[in-house]
N, CA, C, O and CB atoms as a CASP TS submission, in Angstrom:
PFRMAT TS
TARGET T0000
AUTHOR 0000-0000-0000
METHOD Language model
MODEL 1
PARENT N/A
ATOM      1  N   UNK     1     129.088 136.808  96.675  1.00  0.00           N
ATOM      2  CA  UNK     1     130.512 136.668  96.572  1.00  0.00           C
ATOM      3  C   UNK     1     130.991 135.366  97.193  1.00  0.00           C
ATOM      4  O   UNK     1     131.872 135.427  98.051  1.00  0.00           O
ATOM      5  CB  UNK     1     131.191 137.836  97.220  1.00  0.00           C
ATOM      6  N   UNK     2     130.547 134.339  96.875  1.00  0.00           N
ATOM      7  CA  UNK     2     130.721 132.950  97.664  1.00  0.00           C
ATOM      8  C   UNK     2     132.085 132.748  96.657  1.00  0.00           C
ATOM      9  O   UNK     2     132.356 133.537  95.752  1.00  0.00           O
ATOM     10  CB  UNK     2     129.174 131.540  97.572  1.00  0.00           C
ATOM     11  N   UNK     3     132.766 131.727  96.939  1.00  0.00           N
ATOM     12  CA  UNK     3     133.596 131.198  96.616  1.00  0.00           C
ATOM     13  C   UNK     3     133.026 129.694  95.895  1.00  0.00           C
ATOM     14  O   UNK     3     132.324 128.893  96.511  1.00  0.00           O
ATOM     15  CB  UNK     3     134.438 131.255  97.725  1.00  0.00           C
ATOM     16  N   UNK     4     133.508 129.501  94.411  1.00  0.00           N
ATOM     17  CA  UNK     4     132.674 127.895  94.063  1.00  0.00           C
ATOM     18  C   UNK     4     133.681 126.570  94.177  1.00  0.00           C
ATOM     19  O   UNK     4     134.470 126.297  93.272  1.00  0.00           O
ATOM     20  CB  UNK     4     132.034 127.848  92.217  1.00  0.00           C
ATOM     21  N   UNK     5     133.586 125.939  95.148  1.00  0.00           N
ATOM     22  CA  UNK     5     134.112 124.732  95.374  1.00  0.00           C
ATOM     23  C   UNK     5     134.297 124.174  94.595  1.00  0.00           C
ATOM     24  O   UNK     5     133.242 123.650  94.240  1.00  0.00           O
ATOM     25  CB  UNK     5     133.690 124.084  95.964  1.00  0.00           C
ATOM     26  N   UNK     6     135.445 123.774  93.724  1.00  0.00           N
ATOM     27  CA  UNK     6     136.031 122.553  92.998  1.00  0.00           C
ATOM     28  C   UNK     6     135.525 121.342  93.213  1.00  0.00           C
ATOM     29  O   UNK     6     135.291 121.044  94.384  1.00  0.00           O
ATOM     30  CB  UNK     6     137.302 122.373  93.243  1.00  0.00           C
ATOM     31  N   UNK     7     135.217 120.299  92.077  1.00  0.00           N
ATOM     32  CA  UNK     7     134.434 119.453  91.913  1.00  0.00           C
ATOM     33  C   UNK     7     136.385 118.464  92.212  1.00  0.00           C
ATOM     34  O   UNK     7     137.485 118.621  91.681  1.00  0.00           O
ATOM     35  CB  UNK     7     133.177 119.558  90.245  1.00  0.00           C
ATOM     36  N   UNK     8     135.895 117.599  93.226  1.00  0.00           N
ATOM     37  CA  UNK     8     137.220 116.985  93.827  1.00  0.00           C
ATOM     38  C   UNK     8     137.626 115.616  92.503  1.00  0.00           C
ATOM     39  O   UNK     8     138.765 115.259  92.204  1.00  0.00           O
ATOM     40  CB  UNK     8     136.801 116.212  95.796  1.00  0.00           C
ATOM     41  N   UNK     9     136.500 115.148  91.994  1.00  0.00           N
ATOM     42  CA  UNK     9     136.601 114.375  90.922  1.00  0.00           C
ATOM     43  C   UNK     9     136.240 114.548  89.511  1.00  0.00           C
ATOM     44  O   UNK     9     136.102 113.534  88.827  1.00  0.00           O
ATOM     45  CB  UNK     9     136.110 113.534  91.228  1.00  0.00           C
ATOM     46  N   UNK    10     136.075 115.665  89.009  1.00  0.00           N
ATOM     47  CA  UNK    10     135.529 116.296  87.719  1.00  0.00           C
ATOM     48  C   UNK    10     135.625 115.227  86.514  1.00  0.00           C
ATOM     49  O   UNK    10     134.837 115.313  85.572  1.00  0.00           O
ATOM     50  CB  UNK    10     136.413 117.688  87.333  1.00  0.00           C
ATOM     51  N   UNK    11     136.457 114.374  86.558  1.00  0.00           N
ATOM     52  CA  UNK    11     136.797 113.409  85.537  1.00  0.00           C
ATOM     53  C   UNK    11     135.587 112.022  85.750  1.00  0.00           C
ATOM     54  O   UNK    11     135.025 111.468  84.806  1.00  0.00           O
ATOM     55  CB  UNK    11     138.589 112.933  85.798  1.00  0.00           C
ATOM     56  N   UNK    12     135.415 111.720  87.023  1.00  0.00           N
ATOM     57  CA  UNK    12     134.016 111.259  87.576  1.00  0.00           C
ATOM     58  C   UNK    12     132.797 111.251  87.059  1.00  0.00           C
ATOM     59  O   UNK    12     132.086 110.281  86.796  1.00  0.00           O
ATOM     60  CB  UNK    12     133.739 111.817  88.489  1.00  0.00           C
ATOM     61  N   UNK    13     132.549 112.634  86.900  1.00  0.00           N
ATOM     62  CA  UNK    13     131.733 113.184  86.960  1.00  0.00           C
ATOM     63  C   UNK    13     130.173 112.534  85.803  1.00  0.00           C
ATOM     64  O   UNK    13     128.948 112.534  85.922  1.00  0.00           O
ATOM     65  CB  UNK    13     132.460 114.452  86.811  1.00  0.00           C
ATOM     66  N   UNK    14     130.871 112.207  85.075  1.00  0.00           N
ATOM     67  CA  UNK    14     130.269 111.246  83.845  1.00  0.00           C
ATOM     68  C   UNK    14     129.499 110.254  83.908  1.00  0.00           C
ATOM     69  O   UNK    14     128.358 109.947  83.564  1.00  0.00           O
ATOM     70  CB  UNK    14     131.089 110.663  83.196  1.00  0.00           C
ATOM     71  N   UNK    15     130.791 109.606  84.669  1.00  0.00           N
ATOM     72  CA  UNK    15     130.846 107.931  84.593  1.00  0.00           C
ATOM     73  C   UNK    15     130.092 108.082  85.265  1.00  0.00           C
ATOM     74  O   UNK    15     129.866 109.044  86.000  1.00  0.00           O
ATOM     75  CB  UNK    15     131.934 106.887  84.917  1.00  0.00           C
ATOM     76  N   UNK    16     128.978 106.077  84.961  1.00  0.00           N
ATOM     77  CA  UNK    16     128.150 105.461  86.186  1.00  0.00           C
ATOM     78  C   UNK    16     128.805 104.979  87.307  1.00  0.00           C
ATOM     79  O   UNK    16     129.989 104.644  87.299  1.00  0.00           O
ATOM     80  CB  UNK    16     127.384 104.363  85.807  1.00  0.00           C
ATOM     81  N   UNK    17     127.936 104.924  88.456  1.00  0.00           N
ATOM     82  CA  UNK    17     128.208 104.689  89.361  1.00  0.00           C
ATOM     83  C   UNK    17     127.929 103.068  89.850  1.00  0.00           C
ATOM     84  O   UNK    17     126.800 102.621  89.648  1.00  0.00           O
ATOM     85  CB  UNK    17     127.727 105.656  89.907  1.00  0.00           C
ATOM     86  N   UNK    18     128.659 102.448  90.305  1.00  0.00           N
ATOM     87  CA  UNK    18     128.937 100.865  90.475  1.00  0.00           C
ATOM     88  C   UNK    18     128.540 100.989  91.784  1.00  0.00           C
ATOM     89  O   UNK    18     129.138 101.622  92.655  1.00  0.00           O
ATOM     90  CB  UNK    18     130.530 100.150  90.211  1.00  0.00           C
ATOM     91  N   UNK    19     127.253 100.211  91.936  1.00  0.00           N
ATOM     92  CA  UNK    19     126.531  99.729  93.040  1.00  0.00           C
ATOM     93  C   UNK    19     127.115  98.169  93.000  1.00  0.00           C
ATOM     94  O   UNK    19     127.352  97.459  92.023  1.00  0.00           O
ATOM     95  CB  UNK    19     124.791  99.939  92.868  1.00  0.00           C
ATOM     96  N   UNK    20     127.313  97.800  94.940  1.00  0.00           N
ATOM     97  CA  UNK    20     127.672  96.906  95.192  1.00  0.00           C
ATOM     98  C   UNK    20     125.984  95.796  95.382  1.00  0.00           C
ATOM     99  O   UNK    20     124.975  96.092  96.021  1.00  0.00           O
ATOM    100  CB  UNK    20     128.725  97.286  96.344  1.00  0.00           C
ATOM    101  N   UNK    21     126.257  94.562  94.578  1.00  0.00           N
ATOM    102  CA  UNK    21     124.627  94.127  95.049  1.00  0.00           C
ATOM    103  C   UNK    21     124.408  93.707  96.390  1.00  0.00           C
ATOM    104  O   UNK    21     125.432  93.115  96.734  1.00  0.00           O
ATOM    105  CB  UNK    21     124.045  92.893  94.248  1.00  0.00           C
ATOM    106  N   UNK    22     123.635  93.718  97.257  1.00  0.00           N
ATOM    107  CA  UNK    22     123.052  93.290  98.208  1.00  0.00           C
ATOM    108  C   UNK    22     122.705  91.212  98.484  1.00  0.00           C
ATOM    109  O   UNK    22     121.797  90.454  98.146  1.00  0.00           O
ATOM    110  CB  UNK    22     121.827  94.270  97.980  1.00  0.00           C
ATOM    111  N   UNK    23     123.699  91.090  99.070  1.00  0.00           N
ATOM    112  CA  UNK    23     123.992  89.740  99.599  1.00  0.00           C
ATOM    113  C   UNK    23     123.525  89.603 101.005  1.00  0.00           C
ATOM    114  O   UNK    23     124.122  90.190 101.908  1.00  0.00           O
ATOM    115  CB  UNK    23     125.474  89.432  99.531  1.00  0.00           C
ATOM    116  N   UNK    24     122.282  88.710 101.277  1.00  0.00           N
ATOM    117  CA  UNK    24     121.244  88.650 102.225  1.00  0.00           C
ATOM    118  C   UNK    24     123.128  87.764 103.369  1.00  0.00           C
ATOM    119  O   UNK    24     124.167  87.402 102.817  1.00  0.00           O
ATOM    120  CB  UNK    24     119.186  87.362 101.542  1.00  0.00           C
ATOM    121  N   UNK    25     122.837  87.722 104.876  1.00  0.00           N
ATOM    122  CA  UNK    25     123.475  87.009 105.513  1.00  0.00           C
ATOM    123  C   UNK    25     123.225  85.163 105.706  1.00  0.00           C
ATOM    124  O   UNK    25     123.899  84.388 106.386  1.00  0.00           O
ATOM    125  CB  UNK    25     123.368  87.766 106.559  1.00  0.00           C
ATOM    126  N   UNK    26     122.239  84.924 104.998  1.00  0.00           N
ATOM    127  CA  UNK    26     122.039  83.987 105.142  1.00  0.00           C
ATOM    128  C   UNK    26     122.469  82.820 103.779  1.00  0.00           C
ATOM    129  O   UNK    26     122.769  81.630 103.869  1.00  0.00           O
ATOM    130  CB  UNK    26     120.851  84.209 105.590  1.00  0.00           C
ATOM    131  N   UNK    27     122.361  83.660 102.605  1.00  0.00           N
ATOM    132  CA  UNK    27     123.657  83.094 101.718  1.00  0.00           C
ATOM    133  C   UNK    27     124.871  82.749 101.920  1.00  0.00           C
ATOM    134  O   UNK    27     125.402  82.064 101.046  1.00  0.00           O
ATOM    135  CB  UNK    27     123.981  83.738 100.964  1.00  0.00           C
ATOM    136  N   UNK    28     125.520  83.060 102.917  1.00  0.00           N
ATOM    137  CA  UNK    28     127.057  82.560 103.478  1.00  0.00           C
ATOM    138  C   UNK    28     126.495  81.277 103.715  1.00  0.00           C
ATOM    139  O   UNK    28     126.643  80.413 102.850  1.00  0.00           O
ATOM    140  CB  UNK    28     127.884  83.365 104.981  1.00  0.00           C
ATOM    141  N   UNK    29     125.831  81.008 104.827  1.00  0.00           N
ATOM    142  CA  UNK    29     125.158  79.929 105.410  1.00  0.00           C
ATOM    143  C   UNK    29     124.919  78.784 104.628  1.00  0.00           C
ATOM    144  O   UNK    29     125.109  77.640 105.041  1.00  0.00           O
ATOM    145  CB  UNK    29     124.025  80.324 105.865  1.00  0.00           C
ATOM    146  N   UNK    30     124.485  79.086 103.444  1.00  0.00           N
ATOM    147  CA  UNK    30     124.269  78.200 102.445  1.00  0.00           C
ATOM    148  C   UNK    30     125.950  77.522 101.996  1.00  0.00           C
ATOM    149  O   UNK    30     126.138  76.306 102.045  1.00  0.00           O
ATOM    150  CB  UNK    30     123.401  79.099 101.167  1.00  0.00           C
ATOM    151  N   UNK    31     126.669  78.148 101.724  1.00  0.00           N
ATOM    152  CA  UNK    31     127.657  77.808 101.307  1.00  0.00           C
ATOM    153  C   UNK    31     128.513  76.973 102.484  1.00  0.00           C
ATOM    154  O   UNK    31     129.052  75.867 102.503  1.00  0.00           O
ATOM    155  CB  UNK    31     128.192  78.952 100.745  1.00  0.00           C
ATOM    156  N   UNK    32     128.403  77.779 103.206  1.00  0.00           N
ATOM    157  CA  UNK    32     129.621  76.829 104.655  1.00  0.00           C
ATOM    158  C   UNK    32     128.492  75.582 105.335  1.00  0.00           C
ATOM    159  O   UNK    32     128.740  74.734 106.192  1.00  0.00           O
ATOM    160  CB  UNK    32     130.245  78.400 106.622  1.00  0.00           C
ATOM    161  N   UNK    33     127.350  75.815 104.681  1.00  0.00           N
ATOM    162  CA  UNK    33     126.667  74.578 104.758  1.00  0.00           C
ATOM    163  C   UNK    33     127.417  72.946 103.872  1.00  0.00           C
ATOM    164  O   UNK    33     127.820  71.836 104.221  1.00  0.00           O
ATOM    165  CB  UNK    33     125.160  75.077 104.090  1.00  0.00           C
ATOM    166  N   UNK    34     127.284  73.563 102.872  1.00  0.00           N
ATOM    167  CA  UNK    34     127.497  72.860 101.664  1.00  0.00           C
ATOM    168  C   UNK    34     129.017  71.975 101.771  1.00  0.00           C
ATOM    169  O   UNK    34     129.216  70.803 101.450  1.00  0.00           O
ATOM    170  CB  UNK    34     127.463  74.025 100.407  1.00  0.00           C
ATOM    171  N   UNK    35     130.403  73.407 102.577  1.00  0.00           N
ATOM    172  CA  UNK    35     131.387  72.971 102.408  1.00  0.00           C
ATOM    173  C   UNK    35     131.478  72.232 103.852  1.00  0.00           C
ATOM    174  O   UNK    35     132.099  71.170 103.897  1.00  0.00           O
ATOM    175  CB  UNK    35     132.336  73.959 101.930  1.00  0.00           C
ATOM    176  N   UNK    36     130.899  72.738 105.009  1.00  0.00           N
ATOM    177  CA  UNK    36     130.600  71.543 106.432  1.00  0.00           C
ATOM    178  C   UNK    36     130.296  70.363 106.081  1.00  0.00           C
ATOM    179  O   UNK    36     130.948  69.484 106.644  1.00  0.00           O
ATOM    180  CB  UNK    36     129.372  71.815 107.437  1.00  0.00           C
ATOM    181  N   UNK    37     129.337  69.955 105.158  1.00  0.00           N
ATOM    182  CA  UNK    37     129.108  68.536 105.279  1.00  0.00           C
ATOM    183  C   UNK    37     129.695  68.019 104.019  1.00  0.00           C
ATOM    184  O   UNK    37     129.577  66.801 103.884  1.00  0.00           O
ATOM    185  CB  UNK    37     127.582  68.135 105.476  1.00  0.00           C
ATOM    186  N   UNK    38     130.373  68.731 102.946  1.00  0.00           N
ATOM    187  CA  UNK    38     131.524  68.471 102.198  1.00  0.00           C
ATOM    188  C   UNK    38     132.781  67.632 103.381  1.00  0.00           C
ATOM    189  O   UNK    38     133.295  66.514 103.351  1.00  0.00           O
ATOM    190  CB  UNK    38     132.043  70.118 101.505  1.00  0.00           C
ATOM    191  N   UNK    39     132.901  68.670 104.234  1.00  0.00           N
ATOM    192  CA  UNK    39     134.135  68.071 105.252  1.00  0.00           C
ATOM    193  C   UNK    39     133.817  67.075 106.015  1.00  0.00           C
ATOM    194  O   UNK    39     134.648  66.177 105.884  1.00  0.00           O
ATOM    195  CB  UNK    39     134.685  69.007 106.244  1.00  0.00           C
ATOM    196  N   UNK    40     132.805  66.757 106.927  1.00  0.00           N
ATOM    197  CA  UNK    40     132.043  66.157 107.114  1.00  0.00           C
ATOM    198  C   UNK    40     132.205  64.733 106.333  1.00  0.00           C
ATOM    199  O   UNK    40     132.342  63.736 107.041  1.00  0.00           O
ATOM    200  CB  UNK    40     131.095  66.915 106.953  1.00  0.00           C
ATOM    201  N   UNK    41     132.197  64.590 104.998  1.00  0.00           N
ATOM    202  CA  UNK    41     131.716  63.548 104.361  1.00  0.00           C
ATOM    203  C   UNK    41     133.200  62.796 103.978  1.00  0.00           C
ATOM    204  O   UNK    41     133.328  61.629 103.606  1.00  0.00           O
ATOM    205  CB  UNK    41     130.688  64.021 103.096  1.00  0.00           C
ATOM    206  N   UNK    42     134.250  63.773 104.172  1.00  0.00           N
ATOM    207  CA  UNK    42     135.883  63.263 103.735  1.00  0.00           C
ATOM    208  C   UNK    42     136.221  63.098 105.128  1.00  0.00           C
ATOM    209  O   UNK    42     137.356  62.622 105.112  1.00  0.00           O
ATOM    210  CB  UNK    42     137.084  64.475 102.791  1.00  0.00           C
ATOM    211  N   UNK    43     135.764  63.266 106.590  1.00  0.00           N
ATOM    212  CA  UNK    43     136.078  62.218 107.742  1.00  0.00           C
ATOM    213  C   UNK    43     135.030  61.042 107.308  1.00  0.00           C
ATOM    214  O   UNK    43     135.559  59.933 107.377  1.00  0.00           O
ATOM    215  CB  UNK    43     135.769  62.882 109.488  1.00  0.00           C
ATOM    216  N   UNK    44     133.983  61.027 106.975  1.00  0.00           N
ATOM    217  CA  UNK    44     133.644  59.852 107.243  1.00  0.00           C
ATOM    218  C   UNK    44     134.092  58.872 106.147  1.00  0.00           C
ATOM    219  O   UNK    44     133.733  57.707 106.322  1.00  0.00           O
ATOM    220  CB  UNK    44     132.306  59.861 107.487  1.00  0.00           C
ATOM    221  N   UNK    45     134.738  59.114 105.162  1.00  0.00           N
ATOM    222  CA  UNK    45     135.532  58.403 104.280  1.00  0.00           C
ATOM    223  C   UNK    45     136.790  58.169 104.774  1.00  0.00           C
ATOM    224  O   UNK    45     137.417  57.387 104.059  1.00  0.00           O
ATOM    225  CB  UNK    45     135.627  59.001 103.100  1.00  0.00           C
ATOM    226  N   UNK    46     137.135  58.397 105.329  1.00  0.00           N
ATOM    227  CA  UNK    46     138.278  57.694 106.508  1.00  0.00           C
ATOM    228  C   UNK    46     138.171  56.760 107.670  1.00  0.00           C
ATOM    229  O   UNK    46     138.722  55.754 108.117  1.00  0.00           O
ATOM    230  CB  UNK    46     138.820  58.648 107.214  1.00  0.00           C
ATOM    231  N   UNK    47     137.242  57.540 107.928  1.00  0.00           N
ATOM    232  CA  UNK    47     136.430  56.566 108.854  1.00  0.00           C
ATOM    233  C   UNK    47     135.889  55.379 108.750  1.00  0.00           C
ATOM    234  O   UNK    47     136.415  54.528 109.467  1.00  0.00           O
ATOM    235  CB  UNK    47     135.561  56.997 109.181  1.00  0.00           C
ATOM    236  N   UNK    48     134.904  54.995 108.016  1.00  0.00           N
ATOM    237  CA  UNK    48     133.766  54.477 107.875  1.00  0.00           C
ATOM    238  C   UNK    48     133.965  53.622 106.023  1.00  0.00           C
ATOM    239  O   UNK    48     133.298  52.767 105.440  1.00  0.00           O
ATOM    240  CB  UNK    48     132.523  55.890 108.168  1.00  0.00           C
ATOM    241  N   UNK    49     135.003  54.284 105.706  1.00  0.00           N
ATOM    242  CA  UNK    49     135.313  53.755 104.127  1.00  0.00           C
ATOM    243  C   UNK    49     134.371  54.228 103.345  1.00  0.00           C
ATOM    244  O   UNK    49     134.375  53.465 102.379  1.00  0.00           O
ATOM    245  CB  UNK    49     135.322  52.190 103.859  1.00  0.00           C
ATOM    246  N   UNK    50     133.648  54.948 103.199  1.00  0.00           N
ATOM    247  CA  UNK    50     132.642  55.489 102.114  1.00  0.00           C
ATOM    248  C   UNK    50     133.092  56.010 101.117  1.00  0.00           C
ATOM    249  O   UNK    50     134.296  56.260 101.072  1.00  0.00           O
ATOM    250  CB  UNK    50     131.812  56.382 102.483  1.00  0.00           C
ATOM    251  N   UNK    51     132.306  56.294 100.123  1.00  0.00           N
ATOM    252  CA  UNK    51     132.778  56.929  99.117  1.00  0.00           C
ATOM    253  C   UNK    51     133.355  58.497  99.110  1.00  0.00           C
ATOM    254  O   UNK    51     132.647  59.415  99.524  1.00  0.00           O
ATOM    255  CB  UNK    51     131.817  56.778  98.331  1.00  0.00           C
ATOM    256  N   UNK    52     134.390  58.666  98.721  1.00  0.00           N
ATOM    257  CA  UNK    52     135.190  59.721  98.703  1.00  0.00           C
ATOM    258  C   UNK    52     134.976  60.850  97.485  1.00  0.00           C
ATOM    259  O   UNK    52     135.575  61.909  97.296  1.00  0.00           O
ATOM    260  CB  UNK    52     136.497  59.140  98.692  1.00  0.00           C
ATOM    261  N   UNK    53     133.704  60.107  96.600  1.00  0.00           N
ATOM    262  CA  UNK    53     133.769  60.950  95.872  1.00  0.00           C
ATOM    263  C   UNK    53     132.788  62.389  95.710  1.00  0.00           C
ATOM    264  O   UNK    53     132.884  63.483  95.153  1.00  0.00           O
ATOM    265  CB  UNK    53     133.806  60.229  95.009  1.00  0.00           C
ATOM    266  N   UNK    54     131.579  61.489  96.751  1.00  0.00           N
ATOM    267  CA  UNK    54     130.771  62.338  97.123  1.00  0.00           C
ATOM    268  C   UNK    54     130.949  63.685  98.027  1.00  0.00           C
ATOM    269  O   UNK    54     130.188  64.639  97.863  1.00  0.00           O
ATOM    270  CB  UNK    54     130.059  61.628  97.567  1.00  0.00           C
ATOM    271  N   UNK    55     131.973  63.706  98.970  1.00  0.00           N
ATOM    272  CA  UNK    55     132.477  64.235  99.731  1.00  0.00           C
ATOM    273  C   UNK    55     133.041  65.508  98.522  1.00  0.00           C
ATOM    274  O   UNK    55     132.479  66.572  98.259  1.00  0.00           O
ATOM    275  CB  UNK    55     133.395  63.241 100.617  1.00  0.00           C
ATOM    276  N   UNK    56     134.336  64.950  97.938  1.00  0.00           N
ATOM    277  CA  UNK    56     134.391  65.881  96.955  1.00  0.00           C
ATOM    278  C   UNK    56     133.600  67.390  95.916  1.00  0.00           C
ATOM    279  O   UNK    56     133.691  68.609  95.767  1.00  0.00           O
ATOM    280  CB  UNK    56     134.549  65.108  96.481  1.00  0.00           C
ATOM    281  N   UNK    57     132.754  66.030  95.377  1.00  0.00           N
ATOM    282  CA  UNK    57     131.377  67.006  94.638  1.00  0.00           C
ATOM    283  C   UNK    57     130.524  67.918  95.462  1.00  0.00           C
ATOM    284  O   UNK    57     129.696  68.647  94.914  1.00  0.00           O
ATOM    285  CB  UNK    57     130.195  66.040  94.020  1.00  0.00           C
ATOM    286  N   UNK    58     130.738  67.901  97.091  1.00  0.00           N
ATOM    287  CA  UNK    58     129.970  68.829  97.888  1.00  0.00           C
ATOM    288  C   UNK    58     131.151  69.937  98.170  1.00  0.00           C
ATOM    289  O   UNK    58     131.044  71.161  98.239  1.00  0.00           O
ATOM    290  CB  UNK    58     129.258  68.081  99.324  1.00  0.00           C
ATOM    291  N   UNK    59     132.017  69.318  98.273  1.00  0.00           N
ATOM    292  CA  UNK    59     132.997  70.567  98.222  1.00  0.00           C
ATOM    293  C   UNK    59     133.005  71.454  97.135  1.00  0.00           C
ATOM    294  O   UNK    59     133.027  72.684  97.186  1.00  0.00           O
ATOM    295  CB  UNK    59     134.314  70.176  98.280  1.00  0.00           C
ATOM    296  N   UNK    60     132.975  70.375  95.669  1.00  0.00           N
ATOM    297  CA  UNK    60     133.174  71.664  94.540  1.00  0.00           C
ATOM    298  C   UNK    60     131.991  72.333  94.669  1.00  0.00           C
ATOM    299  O   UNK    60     132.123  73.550  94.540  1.00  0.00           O
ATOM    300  CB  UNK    60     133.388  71.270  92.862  1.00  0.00           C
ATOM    301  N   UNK    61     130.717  71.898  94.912  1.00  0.00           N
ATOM    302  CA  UNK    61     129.426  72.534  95.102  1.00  0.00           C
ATOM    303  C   UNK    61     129.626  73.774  95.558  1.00  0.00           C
ATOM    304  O   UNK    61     129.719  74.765  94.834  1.00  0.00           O
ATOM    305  CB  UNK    61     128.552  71.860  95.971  1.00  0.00           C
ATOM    306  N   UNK    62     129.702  73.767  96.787  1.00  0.00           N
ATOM    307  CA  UNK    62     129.983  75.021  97.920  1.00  0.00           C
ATOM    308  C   UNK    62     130.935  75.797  97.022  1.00  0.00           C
ATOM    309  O   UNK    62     130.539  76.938  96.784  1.00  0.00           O
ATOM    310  CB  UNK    62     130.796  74.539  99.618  1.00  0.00           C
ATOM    311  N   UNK    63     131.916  75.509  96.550  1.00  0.00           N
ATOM    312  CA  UNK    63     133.041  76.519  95.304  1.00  0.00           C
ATOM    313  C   UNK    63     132.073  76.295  94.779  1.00  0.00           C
ATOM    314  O   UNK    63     131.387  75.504  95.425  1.00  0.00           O
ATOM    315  CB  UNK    63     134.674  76.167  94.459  1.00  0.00           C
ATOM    316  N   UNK    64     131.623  76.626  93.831  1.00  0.00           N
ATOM    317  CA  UNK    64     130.498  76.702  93.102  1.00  0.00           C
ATOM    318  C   UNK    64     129.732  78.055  93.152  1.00  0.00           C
ATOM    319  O   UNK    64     129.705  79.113  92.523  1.00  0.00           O
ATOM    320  CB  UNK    64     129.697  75.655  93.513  1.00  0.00           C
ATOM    321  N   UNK    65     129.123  77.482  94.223  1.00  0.00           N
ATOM    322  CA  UNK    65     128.187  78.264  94.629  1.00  0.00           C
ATOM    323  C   UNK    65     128.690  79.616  95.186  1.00  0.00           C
ATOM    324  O   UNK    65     128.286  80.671  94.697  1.00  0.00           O
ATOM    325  CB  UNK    65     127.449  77.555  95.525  1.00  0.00           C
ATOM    326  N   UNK    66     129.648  79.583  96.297  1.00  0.00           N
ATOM    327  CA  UNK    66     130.866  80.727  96.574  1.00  0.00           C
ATOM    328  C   UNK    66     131.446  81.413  95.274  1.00  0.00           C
ATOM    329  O   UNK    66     132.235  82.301  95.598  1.00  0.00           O
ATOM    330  CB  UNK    66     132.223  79.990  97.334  1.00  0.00           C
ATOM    331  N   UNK    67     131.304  81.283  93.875  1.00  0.00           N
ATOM    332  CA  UNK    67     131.681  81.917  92.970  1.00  0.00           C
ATOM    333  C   UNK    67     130.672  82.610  92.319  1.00  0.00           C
ATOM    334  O   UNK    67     130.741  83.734  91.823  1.00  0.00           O
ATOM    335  CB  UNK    67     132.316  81.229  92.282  1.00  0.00           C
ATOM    336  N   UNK    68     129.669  81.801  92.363  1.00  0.00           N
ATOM    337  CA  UNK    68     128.424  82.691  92.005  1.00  0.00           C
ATOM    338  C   UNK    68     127.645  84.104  92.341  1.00  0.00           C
ATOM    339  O   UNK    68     126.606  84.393  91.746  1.00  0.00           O
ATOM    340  CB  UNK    68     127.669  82.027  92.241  1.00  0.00           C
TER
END
């Protein structure tokens, strides 16, 4: 004489289930790598007069890569 517990999501019940993927901690690293010496590279284009464009392309890199 148990009582049967209601299924709290029955509409659920179907559908797959969405696993989040597994992102190691050391992938961040990579990226705030990328955008550090992105920043990095737009002081020393103030500084030092270098090219400004390189500085740039490490920034979009790091976005880049942060979207991936």
């Amino acid at each position: 004489m148990g009582h049967k517990q209601a299924d709290p999501l029955p509409r659920l019940r179907g559908a797959e289930r969405f696993v989040m993927p597994i992102v190691p901690a050391s992938y961040f690293g990579v990226v705030l790598g990328l955008a550090g010496l992105g920043n990095a590279w737009r002081a020393a284009h103030r500084v030092w007069a270098l090219p400004a464009s390189i500085g740039e392309a490490l920034m979009l890199v790091g976005a880049l890569v942060w979207a991936a």
